[in-house]
C-alpha positions in Angstrom: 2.4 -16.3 -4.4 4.7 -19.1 -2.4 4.9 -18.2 1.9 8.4 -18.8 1.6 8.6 -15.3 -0.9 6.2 -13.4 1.5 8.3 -14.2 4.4 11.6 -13.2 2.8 9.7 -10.1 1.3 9.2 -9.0 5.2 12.1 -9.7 6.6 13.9 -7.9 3.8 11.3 -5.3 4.4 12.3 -5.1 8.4 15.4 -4.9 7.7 15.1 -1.5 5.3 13.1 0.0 8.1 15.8 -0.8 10.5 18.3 0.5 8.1 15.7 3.7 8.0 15.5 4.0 11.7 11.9 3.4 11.5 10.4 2.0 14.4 7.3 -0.3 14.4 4.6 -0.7 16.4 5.0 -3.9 18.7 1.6 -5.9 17.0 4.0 -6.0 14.1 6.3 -8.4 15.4 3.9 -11.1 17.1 4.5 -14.6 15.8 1.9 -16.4 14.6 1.6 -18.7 17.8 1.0 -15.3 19.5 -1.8 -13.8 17.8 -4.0 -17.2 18.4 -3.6 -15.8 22.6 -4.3 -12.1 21.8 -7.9 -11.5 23.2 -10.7 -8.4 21.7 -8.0 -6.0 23.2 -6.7 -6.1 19.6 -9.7 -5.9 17.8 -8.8 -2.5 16.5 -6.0 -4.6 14.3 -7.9 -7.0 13.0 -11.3 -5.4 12.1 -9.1 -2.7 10.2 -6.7 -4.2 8.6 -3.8 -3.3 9.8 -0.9 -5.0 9.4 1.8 -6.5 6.7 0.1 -6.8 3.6 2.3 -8.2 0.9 0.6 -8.7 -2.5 1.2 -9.9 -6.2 -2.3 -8.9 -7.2 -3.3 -12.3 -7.8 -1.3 -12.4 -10.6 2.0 -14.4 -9.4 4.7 -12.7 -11.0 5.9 -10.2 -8.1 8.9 -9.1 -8.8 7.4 -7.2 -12.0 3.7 -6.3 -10.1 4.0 -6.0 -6.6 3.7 -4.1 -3.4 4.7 -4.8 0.3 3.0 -2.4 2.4 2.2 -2.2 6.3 -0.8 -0.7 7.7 -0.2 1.7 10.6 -3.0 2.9 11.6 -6.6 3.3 9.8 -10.4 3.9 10.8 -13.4 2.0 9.5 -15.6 3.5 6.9 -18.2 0.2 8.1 -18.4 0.2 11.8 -19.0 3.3 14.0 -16.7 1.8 17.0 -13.3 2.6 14.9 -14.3 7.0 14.3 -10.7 7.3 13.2 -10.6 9.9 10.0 -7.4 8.8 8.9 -4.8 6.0 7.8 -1.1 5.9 7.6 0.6 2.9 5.3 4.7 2.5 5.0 5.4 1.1 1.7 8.7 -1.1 0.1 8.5 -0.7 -3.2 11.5 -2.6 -5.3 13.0 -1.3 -8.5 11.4 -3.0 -11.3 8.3 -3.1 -9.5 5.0 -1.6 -11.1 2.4 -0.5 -8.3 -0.6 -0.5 -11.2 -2.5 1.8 -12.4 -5.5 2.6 -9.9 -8.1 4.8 -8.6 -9.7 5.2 -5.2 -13.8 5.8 -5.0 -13.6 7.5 -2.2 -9.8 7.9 -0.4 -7.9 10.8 -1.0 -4.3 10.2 -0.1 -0.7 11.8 0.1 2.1 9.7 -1.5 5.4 10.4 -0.4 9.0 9.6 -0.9 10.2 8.6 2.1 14.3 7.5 0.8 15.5 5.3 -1.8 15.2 5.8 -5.6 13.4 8.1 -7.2 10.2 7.5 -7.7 8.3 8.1 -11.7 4.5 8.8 -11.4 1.5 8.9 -14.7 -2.0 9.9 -13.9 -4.9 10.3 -15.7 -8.6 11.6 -14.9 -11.0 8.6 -15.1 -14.2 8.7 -16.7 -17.9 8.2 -15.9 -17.6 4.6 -16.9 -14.1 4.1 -15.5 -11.5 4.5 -18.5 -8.6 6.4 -19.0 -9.6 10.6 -19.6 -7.4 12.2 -22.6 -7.5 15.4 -20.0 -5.1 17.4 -18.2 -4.5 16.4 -14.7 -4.7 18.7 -11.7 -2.3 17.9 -8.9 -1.2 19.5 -5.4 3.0 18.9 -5.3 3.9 19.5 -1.7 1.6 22.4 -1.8 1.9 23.8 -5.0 -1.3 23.3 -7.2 0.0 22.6 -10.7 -1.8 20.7 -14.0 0.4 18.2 -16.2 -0.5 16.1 -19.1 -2.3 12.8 -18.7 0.3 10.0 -18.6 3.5 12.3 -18.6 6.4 11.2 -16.4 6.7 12.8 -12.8 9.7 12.3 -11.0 9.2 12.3 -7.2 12.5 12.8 -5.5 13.3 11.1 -1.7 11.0 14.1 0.2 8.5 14.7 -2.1 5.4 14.1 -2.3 2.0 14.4 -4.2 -1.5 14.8 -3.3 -4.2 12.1 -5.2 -7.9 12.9 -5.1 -10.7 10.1 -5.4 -11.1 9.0 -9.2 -7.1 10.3 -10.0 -5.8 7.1 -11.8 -2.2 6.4 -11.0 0.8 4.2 -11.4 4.0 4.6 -10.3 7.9 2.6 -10.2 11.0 3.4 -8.9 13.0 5.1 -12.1 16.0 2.6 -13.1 18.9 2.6 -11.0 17.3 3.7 -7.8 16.9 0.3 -5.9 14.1 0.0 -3.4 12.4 2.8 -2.4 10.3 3.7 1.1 7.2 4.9 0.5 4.5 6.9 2.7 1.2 6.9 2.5 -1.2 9.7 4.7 -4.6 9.3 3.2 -8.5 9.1 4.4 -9.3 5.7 6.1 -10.2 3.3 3.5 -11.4 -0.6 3.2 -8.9 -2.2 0.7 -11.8 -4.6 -0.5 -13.8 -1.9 -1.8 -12.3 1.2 -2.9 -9.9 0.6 -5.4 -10.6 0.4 -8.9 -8.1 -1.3 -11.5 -7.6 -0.6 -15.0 -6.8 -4.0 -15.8 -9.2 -6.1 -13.7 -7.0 -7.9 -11.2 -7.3 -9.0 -7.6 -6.0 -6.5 -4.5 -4.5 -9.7 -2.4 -2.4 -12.4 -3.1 -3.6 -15.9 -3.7 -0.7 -18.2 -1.1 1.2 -21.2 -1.8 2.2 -22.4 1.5 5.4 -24.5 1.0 6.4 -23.3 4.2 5.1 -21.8 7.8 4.2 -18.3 7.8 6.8 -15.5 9.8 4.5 -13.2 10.2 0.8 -12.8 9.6 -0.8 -10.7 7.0 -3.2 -8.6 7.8 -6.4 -10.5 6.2 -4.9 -13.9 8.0 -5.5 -13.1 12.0 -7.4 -15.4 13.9 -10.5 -14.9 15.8 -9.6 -13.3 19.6 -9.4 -15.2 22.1 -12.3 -15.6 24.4 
């Protein structure tokens, strides 16, 4: 994936959360030159992630596979100093985007349309040896407990949201005509590296082409603090 598409992908991305009156956290808006001065003050940001985090899934073709997310806030399921239970993530998902089809080992997570398009869900059960279950799929729908067919069409609306458990295998675009969607995310605290399990074997971040400086930072690119 070139820098120059990462860094129009978040300044496009800034812009809808302007345009969404969502505010960010300041961290989000250091330069590059900046974070090589930020001292273990910020440690909290770079030992968990948090960040922009704009990926193709290694696979370079982001306009049809993609995701550009930004991790708010998140503990560490690896070191004891970071107790934090939870994670939040703000997601910009465009139309004709696929987010692919996942599971978590150990996250359990609330999606939710946050304004845009609407937004079409499939899940599936996995198995014991990580393929797709022909079974029904149990689901909690802004509080209401219901059961729909593996790999059946949901249609999340701008409010709505659903619940996913560890092992729910899920995939989700905006439905045609929608545009780009916002997308929350309220889950466990989770280490990307580890706890997501692909279908298709793929990777989680994006392999960079840097044809030009970077705007911002992603969150697996800070440097070491500053002593």
């Amino acid at each position: 994936m070139k820098r120059s598409m990462i860094n129009a992908c978040i300044r496009e991305f800034e812009d809808m959360l302007r345009e969404y009156r969502f505010a960010l956290p300041p961290f989000l808006f250091f330069t590059p030159k900046e974070w090589e001065n930020k001292g273990h003050e910020y440690d909290e940001i770079r030992d968990n992630a948090l960040g922009w985090d704009i990926t193709d899934y290694g696979e370079g073709n982001f306009e049809k596979k993609g995701l550009s997310l930004i991790t708010l806030r998140n503990g560490n399921v690896h070191n004891d100093n970071y107790p934090k239970c939870y994670a939040e993530k703000i997601i910009m998902l465009k139309e004709g985007q696929l987010s692919p089809n996942h599971f978590h080992f150990h996250k359990m997570e609330d999606i939710i349309n946050r304004g845009g398009g609407n937004l079409i869900f499939r899940l599936w059960n996995a198995t014991g040896d990580g393929d797709l279950a022909e079974t029904d799929v149990t689901i909690s729908r802004d509080g209401r407990r219901c059961t729909v067919t593996c790999g059946e069409e949901i249609l999340l609306a701008p409010g709505e949201s659903l619940t996913f458990y560890p092992y729910c295998y899920h995939e989700f675009i905006v439905q045609p005509g929608g545009g780009k969607t916002l997308i929350g995310e309220i889950s466990k605290c989770n280490d990307d590296n580890t706890d997501n399990h692909f279908l298709k074997t793929q990777e989680r971040f994006p392999l960079i082409e840097e044809d030009e400086p970077p705007y911002r930072l992603l969150c697996t690119e800070y440097p070491p603090a500053k002593e």
